[in-house]
MOPAC internal coordinates of N, CA, C and O (Angstrom, degrees):
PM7 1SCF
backbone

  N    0.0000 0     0.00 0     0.00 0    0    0    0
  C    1.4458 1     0.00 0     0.00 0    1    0    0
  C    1.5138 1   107.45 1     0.00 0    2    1    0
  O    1.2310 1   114.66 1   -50.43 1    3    2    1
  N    1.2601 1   127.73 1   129.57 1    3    2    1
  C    1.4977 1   157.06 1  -165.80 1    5    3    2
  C    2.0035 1    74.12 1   -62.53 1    6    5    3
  O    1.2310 1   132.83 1   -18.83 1    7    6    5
  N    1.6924 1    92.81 1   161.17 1    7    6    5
  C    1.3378 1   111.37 1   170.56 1    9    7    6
  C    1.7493 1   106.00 1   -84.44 1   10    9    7
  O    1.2310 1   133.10 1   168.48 1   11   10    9
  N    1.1823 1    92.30 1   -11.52 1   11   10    9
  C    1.4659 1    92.99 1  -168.47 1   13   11   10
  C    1.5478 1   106.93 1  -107.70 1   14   13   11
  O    1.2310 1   114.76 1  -149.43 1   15   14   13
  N    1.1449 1   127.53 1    30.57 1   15   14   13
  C    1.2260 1   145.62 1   172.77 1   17   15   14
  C    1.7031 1   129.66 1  -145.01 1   18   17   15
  O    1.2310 1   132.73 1   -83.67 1   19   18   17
  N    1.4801 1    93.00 1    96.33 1   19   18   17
  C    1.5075 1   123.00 1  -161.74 1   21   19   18
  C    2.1141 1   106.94 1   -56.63 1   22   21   19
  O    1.2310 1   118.51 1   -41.51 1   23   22   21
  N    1.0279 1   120.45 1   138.49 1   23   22   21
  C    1.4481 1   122.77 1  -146.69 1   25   23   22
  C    1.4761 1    97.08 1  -148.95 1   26   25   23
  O    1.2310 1   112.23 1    -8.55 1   27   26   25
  N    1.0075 1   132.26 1   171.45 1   27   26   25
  C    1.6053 1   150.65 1   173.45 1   29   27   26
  C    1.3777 1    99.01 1  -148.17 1   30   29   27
  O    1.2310 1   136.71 1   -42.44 1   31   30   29
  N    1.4341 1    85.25 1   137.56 1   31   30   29
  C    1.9717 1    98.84 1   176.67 1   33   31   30
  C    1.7586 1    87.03 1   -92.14 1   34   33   31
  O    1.2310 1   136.02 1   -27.39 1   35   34   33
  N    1.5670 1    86.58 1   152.61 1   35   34   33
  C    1.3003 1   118.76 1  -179.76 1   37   35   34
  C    1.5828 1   119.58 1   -47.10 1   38   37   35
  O    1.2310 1   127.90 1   119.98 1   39   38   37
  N    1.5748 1   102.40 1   -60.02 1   39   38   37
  C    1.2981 1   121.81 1   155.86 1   41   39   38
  C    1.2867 1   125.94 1   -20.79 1   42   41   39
  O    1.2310 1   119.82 1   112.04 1   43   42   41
  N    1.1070 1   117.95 1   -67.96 1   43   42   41
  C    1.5978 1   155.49 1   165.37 1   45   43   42
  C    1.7638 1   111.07 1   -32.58 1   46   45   43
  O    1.2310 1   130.56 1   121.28 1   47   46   45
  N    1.5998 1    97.24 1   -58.72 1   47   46   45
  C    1.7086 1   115.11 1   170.44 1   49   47   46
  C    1.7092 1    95.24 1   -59.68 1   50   49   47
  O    1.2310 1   118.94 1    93.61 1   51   50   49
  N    0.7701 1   119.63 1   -86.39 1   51   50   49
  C    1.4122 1   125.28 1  -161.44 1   53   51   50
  C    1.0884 1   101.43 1   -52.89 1   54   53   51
  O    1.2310 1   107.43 1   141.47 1   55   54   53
  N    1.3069 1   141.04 1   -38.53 1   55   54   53
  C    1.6493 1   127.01 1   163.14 1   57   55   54
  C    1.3998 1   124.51 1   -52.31 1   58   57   55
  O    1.2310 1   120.84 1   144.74 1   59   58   57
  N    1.5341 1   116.00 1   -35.26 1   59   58   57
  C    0.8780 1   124.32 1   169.53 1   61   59   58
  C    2.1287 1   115.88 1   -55.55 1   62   61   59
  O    1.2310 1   140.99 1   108.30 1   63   62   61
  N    1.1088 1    76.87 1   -71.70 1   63   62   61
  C    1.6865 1    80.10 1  -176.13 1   65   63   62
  C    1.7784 1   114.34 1   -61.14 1   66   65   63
  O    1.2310 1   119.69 1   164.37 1   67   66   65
  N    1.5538 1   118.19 1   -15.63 1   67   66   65
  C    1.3382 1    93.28 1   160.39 1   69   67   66
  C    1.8246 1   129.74 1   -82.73 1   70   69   67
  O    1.2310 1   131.01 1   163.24 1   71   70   69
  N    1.7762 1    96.37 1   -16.76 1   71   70   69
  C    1.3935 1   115.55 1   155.55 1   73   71   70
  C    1.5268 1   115.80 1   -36.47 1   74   73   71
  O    1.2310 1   124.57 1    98.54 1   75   74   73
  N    1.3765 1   108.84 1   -81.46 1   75   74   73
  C    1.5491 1   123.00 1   162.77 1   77   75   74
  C    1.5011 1   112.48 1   -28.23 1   78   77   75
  O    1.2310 1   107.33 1   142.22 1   79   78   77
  N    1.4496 1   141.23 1   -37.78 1   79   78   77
  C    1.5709 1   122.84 1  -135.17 1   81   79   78
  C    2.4493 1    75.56 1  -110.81 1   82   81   79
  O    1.2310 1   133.15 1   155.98 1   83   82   81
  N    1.4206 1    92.19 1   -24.02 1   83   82   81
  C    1.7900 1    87.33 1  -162.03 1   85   83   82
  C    1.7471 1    87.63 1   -86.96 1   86   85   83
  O    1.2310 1   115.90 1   167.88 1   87   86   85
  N    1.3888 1   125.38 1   -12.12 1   87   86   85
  C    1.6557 1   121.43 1   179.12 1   89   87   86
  C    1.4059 1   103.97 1   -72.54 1   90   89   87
  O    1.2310 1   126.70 1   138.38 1   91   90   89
  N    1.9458 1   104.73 1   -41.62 1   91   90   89
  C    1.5356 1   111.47 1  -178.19 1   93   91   90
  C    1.6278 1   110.63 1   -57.68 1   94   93   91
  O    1.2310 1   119.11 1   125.85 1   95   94   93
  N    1.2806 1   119.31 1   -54.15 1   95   94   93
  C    1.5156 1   133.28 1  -173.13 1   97   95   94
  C    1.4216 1   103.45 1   -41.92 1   98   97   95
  O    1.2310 1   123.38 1   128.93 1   99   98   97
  N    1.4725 1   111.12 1   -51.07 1   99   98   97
  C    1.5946 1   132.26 1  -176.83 1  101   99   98
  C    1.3050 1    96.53 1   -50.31 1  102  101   99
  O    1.2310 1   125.62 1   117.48 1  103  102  101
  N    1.1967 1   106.81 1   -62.52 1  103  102  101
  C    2.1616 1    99.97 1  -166.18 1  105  103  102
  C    1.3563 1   118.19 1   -84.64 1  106  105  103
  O    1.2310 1   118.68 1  -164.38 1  107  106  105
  N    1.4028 1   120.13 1    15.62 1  107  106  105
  C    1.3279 1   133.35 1  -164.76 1  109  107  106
  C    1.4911 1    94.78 1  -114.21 1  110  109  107
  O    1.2310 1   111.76 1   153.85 1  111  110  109
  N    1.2736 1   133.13 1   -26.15 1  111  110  109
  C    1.5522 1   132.55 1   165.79 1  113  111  110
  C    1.7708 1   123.91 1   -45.96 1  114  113  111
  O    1.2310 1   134.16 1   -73.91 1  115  114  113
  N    1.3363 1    90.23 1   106.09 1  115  114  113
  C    1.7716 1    97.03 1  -175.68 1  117  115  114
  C    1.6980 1   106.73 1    84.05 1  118  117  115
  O    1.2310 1   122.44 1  -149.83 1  119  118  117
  N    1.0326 1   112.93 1    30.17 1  119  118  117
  C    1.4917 1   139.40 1   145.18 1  121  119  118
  C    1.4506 1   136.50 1   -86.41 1  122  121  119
  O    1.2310 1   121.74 1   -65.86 1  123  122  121
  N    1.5551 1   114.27 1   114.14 1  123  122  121
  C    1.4716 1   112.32 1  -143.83 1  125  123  122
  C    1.5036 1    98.47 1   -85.25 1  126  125  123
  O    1.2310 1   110.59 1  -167.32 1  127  126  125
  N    1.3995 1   135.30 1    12.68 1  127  126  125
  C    1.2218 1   145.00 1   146.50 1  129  127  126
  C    1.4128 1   122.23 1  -106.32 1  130  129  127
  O    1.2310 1   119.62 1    -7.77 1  131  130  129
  N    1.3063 1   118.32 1   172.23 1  131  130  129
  C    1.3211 1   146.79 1  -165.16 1  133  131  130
  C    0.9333 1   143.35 1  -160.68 1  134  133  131
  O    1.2310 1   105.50 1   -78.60 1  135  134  133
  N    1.4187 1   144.47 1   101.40 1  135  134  133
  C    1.6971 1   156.12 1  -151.96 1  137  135  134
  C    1.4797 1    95.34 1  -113.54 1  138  137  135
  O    1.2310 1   120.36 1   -50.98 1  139  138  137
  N    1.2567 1   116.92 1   129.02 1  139  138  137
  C    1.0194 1   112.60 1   153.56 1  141  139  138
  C    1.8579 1   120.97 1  -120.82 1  142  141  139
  O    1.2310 1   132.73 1   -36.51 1  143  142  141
  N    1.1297 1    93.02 1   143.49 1  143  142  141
  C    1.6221 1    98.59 1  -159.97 1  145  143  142
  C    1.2820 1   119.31 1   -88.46 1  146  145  143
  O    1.2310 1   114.83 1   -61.55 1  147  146  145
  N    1.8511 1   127.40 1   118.45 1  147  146  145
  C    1.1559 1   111.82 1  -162.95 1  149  147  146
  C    1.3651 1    98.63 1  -129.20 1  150  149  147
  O    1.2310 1   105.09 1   123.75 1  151  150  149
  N    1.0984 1   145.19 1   -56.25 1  151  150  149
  C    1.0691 1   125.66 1  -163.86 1  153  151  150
  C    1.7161 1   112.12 1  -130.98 1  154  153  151
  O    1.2310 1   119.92 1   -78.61 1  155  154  153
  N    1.7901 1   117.76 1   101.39 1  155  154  153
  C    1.0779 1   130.01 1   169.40 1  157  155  154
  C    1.3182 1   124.64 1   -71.20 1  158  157  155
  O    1.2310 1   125.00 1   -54.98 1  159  158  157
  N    1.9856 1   108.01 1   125.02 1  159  158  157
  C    1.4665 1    93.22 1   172.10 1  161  159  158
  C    1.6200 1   111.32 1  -121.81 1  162  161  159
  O    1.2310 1   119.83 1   -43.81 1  163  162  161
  N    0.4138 1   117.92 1   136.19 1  163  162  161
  C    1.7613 1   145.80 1   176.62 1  165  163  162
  C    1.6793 1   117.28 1   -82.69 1  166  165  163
  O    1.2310 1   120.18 1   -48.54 1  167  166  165
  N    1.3218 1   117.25 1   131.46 1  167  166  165
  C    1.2707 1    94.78 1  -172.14 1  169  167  166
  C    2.1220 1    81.41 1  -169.98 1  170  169  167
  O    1.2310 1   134.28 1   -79.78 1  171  170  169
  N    1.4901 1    89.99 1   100.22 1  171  170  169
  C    1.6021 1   113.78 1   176.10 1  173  171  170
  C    1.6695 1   129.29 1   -96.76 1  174  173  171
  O    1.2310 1   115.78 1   -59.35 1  175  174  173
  N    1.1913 1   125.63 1   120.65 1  175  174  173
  C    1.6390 1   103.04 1   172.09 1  177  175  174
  C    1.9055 1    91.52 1   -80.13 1  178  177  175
  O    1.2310 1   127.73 1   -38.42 1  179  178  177
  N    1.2982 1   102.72 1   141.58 1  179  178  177
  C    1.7141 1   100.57 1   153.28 1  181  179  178
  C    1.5734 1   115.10 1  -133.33 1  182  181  179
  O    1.2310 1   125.70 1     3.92 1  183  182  181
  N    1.2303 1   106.66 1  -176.08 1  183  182  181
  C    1.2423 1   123.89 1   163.00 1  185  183  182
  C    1.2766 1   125.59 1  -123.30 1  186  185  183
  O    1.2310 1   120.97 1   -54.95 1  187  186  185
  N    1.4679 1   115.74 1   125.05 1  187  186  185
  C    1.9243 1   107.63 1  -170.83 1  189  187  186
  C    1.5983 1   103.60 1   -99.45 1  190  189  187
  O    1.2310 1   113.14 1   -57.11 1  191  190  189
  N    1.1758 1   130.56 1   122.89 1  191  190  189
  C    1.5380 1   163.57 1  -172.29 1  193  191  190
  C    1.5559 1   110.57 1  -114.80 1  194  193  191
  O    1.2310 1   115.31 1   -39.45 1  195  194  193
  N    1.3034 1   126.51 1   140.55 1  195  194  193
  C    1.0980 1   139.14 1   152.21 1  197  195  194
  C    2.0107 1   110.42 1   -59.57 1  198  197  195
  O    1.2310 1   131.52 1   -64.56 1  199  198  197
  N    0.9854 1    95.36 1   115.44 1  199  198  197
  C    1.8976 1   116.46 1   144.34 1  201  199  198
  C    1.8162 1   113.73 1   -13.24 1  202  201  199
  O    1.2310 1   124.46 1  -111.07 1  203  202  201
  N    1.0154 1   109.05 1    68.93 1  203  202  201
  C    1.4934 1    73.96 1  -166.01 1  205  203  202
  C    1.5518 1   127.00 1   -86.20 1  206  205  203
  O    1.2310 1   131.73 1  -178.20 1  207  206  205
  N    1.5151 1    94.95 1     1.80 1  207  206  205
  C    1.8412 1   115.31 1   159.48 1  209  207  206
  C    1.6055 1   105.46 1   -66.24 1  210  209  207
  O    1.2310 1   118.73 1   146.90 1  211  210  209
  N    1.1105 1   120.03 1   -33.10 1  211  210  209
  C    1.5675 1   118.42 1   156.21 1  213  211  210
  C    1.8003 1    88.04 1    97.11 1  214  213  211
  O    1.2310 1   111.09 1  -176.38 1  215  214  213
  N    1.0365 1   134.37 1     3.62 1  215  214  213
  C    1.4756 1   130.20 1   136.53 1  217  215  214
  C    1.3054 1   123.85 1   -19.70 1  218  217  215
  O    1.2310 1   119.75 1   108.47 1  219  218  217
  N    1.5077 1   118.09 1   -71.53 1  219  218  217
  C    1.6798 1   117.98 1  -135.07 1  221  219  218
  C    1.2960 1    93.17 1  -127.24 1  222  221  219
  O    1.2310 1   108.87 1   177.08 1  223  222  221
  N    1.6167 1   138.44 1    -2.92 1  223  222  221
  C    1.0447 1   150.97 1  -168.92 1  225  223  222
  C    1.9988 1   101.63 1    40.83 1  226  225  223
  O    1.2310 1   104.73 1   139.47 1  227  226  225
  N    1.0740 1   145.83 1   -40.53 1  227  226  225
  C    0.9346 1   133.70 1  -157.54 1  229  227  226
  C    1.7906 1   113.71 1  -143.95 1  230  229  227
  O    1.2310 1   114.53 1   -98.41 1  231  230  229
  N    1.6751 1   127.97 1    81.59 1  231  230  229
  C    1.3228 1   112.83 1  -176.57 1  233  231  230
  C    1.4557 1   130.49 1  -104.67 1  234  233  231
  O    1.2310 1   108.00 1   -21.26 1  235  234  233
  N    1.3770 1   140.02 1   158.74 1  235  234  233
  C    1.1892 1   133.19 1  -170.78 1  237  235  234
  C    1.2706 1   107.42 1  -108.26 1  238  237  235
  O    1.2310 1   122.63 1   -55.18 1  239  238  237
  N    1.4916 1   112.56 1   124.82 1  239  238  237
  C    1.5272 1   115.68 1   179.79 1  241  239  238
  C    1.3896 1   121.87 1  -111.13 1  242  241  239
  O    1.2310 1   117.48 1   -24.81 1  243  242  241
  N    1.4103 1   122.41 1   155.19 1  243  242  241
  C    1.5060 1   109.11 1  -170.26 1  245  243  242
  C    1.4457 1   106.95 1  -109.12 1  246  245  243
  O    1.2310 1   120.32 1   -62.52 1  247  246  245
  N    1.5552 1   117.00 1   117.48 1  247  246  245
  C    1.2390 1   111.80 1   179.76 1  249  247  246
  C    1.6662 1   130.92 1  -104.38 1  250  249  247
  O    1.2310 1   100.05 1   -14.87 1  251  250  249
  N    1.1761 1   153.70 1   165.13 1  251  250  249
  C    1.2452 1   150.16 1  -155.89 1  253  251  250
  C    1.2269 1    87.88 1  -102.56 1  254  253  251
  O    1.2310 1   126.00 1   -19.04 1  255  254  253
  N    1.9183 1   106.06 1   160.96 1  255  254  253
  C    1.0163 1   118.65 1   174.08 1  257  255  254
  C    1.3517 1   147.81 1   -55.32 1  258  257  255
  O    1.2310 1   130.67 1   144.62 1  259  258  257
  N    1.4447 1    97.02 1   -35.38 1  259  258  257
  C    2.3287 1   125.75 1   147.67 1  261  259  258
  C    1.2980 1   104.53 1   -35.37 1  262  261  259
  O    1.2310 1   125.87 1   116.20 1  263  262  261
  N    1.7376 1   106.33 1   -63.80 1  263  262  261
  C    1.7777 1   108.61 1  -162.56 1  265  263  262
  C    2.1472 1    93.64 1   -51.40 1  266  265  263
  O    1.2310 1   130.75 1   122.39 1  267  266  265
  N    1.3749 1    96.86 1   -57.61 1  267  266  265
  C    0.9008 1   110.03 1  -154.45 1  269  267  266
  C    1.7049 1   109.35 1   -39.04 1  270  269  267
  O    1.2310 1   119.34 1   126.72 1  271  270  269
  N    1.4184 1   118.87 1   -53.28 1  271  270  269
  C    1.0227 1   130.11 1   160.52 1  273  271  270
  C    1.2668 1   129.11 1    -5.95 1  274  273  271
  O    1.2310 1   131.64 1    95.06 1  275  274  273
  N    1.2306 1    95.13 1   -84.94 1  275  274  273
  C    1.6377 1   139.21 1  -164.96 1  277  275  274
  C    1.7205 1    89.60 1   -58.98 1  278  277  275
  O    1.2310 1   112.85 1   127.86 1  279  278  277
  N    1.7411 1   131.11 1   -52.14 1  279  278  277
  C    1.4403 1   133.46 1  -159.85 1  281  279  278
  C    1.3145 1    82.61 1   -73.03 1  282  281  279
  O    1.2310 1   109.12 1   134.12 1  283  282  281
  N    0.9816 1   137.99 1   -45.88 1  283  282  281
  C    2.2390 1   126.09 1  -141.75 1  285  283  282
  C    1.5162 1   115.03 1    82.99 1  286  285  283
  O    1.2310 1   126.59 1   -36.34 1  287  286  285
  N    0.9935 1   104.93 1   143.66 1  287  286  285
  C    1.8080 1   115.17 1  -176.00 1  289  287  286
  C    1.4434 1   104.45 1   -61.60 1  290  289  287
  O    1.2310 1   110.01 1  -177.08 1  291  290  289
  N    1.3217 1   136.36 1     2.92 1  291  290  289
  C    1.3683 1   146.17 1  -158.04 1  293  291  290
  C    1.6404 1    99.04 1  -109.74 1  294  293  291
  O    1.2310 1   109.39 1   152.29 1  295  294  293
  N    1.3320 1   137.50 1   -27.71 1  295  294  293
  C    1.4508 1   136.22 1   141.78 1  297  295  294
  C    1.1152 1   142.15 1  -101.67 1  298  297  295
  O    1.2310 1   125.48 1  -167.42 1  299  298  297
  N    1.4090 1   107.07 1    12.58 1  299  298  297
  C    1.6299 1   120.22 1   159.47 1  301  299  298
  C    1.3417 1   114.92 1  -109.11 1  302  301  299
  O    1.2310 1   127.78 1   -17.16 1  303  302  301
  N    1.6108 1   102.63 1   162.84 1  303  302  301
  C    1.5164 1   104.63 1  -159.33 1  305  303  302
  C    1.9795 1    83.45 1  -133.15 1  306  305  303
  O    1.2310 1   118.98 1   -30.49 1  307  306  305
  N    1.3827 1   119.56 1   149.51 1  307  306  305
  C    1.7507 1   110.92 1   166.00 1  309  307  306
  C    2.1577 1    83.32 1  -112.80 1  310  309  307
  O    1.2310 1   145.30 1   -47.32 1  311  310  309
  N    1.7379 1    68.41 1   132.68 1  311  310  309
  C    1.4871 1    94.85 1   160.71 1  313  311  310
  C    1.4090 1   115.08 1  -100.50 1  314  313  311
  O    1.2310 1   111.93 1   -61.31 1  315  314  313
  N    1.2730 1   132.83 1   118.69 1  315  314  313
  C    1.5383 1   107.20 1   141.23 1  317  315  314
  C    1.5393 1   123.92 1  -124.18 1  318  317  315
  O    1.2310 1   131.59 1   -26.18 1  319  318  317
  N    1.6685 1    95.23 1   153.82 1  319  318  317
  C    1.7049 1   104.66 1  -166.14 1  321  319  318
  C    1.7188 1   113.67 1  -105.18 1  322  321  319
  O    1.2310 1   106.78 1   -96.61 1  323  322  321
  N    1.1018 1   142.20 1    83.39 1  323  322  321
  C    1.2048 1   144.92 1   133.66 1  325  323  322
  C    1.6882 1   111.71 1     4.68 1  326  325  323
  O    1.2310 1   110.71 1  -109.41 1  327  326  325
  N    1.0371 1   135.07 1    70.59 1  327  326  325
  C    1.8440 1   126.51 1   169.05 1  329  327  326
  C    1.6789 1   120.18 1  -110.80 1  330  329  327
  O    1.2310 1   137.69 1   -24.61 1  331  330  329
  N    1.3438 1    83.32 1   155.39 1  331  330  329
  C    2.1433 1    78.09 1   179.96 1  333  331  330
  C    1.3120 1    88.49 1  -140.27 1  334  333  331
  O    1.2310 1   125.22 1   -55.18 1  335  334  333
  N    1.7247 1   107.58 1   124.82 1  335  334  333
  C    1.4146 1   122.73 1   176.10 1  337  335  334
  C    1.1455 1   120.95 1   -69.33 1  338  337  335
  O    1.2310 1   116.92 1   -67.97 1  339  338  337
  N    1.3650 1   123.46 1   112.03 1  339  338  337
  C    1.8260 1   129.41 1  -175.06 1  341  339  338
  C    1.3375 1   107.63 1   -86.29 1  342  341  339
  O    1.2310 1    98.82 1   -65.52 1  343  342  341
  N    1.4451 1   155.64 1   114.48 1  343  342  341
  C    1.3554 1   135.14 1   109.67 1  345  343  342
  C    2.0650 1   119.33 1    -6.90 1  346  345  343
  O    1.2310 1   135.23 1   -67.22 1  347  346  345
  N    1.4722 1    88.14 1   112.78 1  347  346  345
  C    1.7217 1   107.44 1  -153.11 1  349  347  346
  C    1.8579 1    84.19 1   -73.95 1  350  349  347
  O    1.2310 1   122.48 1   137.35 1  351  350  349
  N    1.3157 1   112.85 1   -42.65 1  351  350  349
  C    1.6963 1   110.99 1   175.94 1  353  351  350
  C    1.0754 1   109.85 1   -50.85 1  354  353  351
  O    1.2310 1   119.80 1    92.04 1  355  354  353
  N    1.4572 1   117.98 1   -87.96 1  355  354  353
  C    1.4410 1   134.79 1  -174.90 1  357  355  354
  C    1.3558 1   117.38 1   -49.30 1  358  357  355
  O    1.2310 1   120.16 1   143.05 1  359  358  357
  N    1.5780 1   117.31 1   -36.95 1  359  358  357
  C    1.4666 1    97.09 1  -168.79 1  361  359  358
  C    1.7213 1   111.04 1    94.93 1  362  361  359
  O    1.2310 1   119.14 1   149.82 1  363  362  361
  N    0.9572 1   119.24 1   -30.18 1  363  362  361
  C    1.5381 1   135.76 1  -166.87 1  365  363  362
  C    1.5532 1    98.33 1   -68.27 1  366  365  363
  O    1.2310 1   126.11 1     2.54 1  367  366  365
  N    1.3852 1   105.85 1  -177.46 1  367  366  365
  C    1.6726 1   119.33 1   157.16 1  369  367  366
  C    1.4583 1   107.29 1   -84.24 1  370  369  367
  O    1.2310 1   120.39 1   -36.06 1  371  370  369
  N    1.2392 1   116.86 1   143.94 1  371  370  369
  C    1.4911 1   124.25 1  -178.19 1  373  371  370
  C    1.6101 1    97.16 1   -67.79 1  374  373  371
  O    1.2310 1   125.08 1   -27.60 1  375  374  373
  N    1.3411 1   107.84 1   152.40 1  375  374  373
  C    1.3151 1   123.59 1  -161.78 1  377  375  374
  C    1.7888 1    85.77 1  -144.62 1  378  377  375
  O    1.2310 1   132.74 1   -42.49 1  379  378  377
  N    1.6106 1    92.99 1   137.51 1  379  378  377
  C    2.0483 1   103.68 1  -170.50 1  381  379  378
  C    1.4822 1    82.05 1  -141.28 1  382  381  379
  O    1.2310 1   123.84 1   -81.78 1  383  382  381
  N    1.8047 1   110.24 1    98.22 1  383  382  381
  C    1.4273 1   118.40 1   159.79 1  385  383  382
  C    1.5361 1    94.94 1   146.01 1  386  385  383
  O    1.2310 1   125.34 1     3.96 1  387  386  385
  N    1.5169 1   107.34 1  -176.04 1  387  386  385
  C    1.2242 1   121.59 1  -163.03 1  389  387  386
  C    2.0137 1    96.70 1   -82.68 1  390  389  387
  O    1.2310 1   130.33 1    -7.44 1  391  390  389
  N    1.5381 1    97.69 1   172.56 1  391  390  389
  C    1.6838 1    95.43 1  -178.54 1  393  391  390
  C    1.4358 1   101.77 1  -106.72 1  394  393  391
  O    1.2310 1   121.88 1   176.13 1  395  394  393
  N    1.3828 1   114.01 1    -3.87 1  395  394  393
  C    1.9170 1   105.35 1   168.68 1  397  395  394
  C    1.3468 1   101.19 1   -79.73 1  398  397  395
  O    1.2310 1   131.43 1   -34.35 1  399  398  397
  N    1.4293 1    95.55 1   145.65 1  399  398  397
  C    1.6669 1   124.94 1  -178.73 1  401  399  398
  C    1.5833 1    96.74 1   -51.87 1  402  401  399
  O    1.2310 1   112.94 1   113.78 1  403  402  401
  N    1.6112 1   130.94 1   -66.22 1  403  402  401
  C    1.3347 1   114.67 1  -179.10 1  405  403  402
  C    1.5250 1    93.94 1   128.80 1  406  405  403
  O    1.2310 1   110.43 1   -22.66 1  407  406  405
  N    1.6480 1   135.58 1   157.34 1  407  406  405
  C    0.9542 1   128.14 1  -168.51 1  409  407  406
  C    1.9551 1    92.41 1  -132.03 1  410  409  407
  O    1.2310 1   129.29 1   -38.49 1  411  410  409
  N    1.1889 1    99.71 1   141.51 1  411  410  409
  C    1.6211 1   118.42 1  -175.55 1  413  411  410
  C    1.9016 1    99.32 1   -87.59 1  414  413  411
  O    1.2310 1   114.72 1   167.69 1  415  414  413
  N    1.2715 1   127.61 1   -12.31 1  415  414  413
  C    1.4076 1   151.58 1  -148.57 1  417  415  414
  C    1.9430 1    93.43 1   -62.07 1  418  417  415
  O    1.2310 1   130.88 1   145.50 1  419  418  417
  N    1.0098 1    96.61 1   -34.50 1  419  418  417
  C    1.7393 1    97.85 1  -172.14 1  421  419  418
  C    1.6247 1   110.10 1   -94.35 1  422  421  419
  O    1.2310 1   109.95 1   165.11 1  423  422  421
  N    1.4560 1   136.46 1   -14.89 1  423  422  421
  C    0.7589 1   178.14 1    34.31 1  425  423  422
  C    1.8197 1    96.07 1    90.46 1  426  425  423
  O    1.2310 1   112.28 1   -62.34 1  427  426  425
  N    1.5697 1   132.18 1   117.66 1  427  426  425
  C    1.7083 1   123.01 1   170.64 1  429  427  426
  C    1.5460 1   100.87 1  -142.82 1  430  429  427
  O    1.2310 1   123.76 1   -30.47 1  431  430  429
  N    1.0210 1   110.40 1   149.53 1  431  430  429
  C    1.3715 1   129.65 1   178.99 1  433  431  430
  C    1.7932 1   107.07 1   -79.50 1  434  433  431
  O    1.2310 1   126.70 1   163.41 1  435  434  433
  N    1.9216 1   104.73 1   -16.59 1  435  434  433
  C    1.5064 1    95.32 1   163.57 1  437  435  434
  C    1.4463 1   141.25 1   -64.20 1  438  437  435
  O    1.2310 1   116.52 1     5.41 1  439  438  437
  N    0.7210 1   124.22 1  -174.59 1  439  438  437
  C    1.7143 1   142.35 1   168.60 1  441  439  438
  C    1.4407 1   108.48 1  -115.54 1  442  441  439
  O    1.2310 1   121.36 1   -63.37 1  443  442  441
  N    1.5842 1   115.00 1   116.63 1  443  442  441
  C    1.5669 1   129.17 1  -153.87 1  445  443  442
  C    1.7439 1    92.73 1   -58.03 1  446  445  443
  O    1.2310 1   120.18 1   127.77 1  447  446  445
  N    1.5664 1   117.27 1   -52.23 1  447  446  445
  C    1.6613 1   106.51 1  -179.64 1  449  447  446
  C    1.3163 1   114.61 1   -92.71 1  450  449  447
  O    1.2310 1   115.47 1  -149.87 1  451  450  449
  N    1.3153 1   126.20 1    30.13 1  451  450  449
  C    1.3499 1   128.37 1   175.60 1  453  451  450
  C    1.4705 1   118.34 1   -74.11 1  454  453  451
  O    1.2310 1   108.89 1   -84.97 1  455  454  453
  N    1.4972 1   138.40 1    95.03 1  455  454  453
  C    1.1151 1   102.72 1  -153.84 1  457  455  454
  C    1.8428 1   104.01 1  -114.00 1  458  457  455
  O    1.2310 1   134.70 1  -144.46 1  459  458  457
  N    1.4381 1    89.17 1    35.54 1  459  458  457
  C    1.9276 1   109.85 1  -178.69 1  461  459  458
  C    1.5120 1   109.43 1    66.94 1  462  461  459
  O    1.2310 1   122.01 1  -170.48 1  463  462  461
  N    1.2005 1   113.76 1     9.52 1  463  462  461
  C    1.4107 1   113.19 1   163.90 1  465  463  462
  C    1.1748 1   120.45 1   -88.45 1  466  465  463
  O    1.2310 1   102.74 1   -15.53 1  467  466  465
  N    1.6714 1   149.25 1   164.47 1  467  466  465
  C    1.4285 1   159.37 1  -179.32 1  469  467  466
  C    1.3095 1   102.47 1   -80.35 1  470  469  467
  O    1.2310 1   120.10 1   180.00 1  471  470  469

């Protein structure tokens, strides 16, 4: 990837979105529903580059569809990642919402201007 073509490490992506899924969990507290999240797929073009801090010898970056362009299918690689979000306590699948079932009570089989007339 050109210096002049702005990139996200891979790492970075996936940090991001488990960031996102524990922000979701957060605002899902005392929420009369519940998703629980099982199977994430991921699906990146990158480009693999040398380290050039000379750390990691070898990193994968995620590039946009422009970059992508512009390089040729001849230095990009598509990743995709298969993940299932664990609750690190439990062990479980991460769960984003409250743990009561939730009440259907507000819930009508009407039509808001229906007023049962023909």
């Amino acid at each position: 990837m050109g210096a002049d073509q702005a990139g996200i490490e891979l790492a970075s992506a996936v940090q991001s979105l488990r960031d996102e899924l524990i922000e979701a969990a957060a605002r899902g507290a005392g929420r009369n529903v519940r998703f629980t999240v099982e199977t994430i797929e991921l699906e990146f073009t990158v480009e693999l580059r040398e380290d050039t801090t000379g750390k990691a010898g070898v990193k994968a970056w995620v590039i946009s569809a422009g970059a992508e362009a512009s390089l040729g299918r001849t230095n990009t690689h598509r990743v995709k990642l298969a993940l299932s979000a664990r609750d690190t306590t439990t062990g479980r699948a991460l769960e984003i919402g409250n743990p009561d079932r939730g009440s259907t009570s507000g819930f009508t089989h009407e039509n808001p201007g229906d007023d049962g007339g023909s």
